[in-house]
C-alpha positions in Angstrom: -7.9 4.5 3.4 -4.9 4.4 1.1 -3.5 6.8 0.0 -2.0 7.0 -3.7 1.3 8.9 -5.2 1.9 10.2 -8.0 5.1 11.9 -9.3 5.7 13.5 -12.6 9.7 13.5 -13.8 11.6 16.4 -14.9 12.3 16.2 -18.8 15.9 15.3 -19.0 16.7 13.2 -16.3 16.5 9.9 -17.5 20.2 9.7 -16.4 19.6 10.8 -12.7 17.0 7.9 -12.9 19.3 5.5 -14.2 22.1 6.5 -11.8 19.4 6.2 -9.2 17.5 2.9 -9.7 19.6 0.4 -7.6 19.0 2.6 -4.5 15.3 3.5 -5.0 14.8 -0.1 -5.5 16.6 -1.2 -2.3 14.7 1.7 -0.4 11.7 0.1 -1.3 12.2 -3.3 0.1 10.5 -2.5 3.8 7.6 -0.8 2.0 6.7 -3.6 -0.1 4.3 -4.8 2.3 2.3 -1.7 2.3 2.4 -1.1 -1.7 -1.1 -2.1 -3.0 0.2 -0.7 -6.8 3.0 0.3 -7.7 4.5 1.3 -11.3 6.4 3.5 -13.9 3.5 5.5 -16.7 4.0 4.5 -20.1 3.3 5.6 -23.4 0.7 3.9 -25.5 4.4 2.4 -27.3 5.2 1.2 -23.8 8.0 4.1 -23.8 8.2 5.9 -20.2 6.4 8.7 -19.9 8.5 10.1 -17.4 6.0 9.8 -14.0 4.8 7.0 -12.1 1.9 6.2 -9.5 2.2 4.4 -6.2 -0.7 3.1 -3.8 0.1 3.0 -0.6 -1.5 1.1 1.9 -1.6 3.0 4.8 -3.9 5.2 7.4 -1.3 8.2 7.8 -0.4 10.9 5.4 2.1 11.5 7.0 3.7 8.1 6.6 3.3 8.5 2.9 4.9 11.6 2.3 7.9 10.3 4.5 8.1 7.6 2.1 8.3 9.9 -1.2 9.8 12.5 0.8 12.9 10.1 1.5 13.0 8.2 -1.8 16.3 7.9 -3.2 14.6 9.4 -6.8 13.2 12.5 -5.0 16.7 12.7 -3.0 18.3 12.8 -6.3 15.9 15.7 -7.5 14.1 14.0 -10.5 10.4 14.7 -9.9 8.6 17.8 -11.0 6.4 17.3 -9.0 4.5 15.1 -6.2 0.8 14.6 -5.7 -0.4 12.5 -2.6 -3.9 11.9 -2.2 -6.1 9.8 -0.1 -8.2 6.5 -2.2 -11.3 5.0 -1.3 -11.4 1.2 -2.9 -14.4 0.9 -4.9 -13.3 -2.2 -7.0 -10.3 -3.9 -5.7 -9.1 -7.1 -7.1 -12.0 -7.6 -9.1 -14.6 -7.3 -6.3 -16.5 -4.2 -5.2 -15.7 -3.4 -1.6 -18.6 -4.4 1.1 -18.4 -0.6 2.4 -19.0 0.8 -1.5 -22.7 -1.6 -2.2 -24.8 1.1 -0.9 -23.5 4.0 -3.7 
């Protein structure tokens, strides 16, 4: 089961995040594979919200708190804080999952 991410930003930092994008978005390149969602929170204006939400395809917890444990943007000290937590597909590209018919 995936797992998903989510990461809330320290007020103020929208400058560290700036500074920071280049490398978080290089970091990201061998992960790509495994990102089933990805993608910044917004305000209803479209405005950041300062947090984002990753789904990460992947088995191991382990494996995803390596990969938000390493980012360049937690590196840099920007998040307030870091929820990981596994995800069952229910609906997933439109279709309900095989597994999920019997609930």
């Amino acid at each position: 089961m995936p797992y998903l991410i989510q990461v809330a930003e320290k007020p103020n930092t929208r400058h560290i995040f700036d500074e920071t994008l280049e490398a978080h978005r290089e970091y990201l390149q061998p992960y790509i594979t495994k990102m089933l969602a990805t993608g910044a929170l917004l305000e209803d204006d479209g405005s950041r919200a300062g947090g984002a939400i990753i789904i990460m395809d992947t088995e191991s917890r382990s494996e995803a708190e390596d990969y938000i444990n390493n980012d360049p943007l937690t590196l840099a000290g920007i998040f307030e804080s870091i929820t990981i937590t596994k995800w069952r597909r229910f609906i997933y590209n439109g279709e309900m999952m095989p597994e999920m018919e019997q609930f």
